[in-house]
C-alpha positions in Angstrom: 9.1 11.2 7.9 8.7 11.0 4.6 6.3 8.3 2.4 8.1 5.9 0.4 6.6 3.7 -2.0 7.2 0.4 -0.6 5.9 -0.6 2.8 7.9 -0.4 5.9 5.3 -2.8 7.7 4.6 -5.3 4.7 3.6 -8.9 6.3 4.8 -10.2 2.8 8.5 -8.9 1.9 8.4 -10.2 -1.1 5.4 -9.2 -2.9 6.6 -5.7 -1.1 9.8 -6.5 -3.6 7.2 -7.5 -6.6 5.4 -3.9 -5.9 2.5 -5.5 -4.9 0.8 -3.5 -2.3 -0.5 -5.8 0.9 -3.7 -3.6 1.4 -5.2 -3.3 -1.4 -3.2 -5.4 -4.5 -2.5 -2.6 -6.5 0.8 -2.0 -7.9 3.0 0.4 -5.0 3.6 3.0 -8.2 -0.4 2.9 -8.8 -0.9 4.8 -5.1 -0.7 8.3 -4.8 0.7 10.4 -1.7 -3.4 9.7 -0.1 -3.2 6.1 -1.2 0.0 4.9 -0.1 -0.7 6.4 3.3 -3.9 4.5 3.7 -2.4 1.6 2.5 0.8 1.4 5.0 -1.5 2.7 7.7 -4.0 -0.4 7.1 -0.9 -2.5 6.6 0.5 -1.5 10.0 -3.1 -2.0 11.7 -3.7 -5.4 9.9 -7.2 -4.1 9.2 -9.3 -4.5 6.8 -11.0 -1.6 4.8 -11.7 -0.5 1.4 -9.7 0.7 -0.6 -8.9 4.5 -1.9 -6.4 3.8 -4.4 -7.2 6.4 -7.3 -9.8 5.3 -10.0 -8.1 3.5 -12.9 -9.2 2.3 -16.4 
């Protein structure tokens, strides 16, 4: 199955529409392949954990 950028688990559909991701608050097009993974996985769980979105300026 391929990753997508949006969430197919997002609690919030419409932030999921604004981009926003649930995890972490980043913008979806800020993750990488790593990132997004994390993300939906921690989305799906409903944990909370840090985040490993990659480092930005």
């Amino acid at each position: 199955m391929p990753i997508t950028e949006t969430p197919a688990t997002a609690t919030d559909r419409n932030a999921a529409v604004e981009g926003t991701c649930q995890a972490c608050a980043h913008p979806w097009e800020s993750h990488d392949v790593i990132s997004t993974r994390y993300c939906q996985a921690t989305i799906a769980g409903a944990l909370t954990r840090g985040c490993v979105c990659p480092a930005r300026d």
